[in-house]
matplotlib code that plots the C-alpha trace (Angstrom):
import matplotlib.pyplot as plt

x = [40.0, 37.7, 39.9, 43.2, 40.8, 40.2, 43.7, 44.6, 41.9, 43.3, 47.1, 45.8, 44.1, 46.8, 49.4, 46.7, 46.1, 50.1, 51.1, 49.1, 49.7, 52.8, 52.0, 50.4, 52.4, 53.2, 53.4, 56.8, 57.7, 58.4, 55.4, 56.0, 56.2, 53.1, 53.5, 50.1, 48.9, 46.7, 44.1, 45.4, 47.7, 51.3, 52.7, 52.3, 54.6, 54.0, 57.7, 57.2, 55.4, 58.1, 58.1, 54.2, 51.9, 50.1, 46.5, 47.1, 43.4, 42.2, 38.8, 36.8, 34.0, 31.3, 32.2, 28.9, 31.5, 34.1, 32.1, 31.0, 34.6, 35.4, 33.1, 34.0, 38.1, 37.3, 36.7, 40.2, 41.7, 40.6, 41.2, 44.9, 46.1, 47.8, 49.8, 51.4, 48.7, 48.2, 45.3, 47.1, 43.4, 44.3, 41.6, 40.9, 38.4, 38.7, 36.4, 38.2, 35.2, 33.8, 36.5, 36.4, 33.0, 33.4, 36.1, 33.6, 30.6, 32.6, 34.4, 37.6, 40.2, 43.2, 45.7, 44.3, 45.6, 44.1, 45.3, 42.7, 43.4, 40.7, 40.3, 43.8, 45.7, 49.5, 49.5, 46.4, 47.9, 51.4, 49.7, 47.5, 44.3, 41.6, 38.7, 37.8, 37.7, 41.3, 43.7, 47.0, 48.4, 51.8, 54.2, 56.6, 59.7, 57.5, 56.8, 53.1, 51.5, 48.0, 45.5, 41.9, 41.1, 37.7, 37.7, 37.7, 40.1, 42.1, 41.8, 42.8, 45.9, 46.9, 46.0, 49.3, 50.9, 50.9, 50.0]
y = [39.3, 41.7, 41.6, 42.1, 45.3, 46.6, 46.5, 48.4, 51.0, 51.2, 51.6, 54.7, 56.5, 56.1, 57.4, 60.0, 61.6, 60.9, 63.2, 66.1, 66.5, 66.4, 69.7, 71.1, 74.1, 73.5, 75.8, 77.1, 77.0, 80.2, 82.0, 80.7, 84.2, 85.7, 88.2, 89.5, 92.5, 95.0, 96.6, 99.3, 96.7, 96.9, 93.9, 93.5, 90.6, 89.2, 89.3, 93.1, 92.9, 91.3, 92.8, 92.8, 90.0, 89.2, 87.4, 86.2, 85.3, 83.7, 84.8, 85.6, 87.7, 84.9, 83.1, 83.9, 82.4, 84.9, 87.9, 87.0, 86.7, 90.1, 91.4, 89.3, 90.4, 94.3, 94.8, 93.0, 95.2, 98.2, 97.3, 95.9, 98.0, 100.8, 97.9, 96.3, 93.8, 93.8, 91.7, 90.7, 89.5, 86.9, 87.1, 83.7, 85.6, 85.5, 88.8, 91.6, 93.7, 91.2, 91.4, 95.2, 95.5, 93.4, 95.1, 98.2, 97.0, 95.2, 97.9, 96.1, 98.5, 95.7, 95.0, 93.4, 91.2, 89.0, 86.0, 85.9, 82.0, 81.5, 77.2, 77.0, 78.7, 77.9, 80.5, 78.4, 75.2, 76.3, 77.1, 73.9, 76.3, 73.5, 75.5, 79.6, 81.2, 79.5, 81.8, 82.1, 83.8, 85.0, 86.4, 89.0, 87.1, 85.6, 82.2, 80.0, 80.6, 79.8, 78.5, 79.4, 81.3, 82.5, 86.4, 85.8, 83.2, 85.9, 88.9, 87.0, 85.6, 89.0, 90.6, 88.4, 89.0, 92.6, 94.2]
z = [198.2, 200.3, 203.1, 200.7, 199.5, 202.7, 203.7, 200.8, 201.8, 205.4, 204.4, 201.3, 204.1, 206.4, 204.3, 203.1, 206.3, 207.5, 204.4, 205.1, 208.5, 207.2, 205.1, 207.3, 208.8, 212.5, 215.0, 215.6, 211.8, 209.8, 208.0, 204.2, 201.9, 200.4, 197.7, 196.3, 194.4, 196.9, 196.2, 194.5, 192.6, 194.9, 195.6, 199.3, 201.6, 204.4, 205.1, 205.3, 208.4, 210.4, 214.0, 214.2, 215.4, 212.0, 211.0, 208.2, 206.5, 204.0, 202.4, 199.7, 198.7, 197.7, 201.1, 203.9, 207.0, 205.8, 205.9, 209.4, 210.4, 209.5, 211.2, 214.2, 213.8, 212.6, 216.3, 217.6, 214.8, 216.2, 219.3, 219.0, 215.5, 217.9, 219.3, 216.8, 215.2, 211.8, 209.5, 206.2, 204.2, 201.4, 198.9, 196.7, 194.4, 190.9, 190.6, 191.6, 191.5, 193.8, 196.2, 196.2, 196.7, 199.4, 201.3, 200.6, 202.1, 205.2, 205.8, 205.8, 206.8, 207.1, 204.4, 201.7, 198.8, 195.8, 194.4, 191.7, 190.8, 193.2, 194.1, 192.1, 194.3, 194.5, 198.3, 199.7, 198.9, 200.0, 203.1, 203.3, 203.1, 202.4, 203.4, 204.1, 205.9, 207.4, 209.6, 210.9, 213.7, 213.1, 216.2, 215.5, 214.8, 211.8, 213.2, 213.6, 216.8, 216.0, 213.8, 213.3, 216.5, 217.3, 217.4, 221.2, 221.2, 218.9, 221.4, 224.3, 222.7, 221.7, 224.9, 226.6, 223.4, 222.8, 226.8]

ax = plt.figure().add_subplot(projection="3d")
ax.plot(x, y, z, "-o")
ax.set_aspect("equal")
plt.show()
């Protein structure tokens, strides 16, 4: 019986972990869309980017790692903005005066927009966003390059990029 148990156990977390890598976007494949009110409530796409190397990152305002990040990637902005790299923030809080605030106080100066569903979020899971802050890098023809970089793993992939 135990071992009929622990078989069971090993074949769930097999298929468990085979399925979501199966989810998981793979590098190569075409950004899946965003559409997401900004902050002064336009609906912003990713799509609309095409032709720039995008971040695309998930935050939120409650989220101490995510306010260290954008501190981190305000100075690639800065540095890279003039040369076609663009931040498109995806915000997971439910306050929006949290989220503004926020953008205030980090001086976010990046595109920003709110999917105010928070943990529930349809974007996050269509982009197998488990944990924030999560990122994507995002070439110009609107295909994965990268996942998660460190801001210096960030600058010096966009320094071949985009120089």
């Amino acid at each position: 019986m135990i071992k009929k148990v622990i078989s069971f156990l090993v074949l769930s977390l097999c298929l468990l972990v085979s399925v979501s890598l199966q989810a998981q976007p793979h590098f190569g494949d075409t950004a899946t869309e965003i559409a997401l009110p900004s902050v002064n409530g336009d609906t912003i796409t990713l799509s609309s980017l095409r032709g720039k190397v995008v971040l695309v990152d998930f935050w939120a305002s409650w989220c101490g790692p995510c306010r260290w990040t954008n501190k981190k990637i305000a100075k690639v902005y800065n540095a890279y903005k003039e040369k076609g790299f663009e931040i498109f923030g995806v915000s997971v809080d439910e306050n929006k005066k949290a989220w503004l605030k926020a953008i205030r106080k980090d001086k976010i100066s990046w595109i920003q927009v709110n999917d105010n569903s928070g943990r529930e979020s349809k974007i996050a899971a269509d982009w197998s966003v488990y944990a924030i802050p999560t990122s994507y890098l995002i070439g110009r023809d609107g295909k994965l390059i990268a996942m998660d970089l460190s801001s210096k793993e960030l600058e010096k992939t966009l320094k071949k990029i985009l120089e």
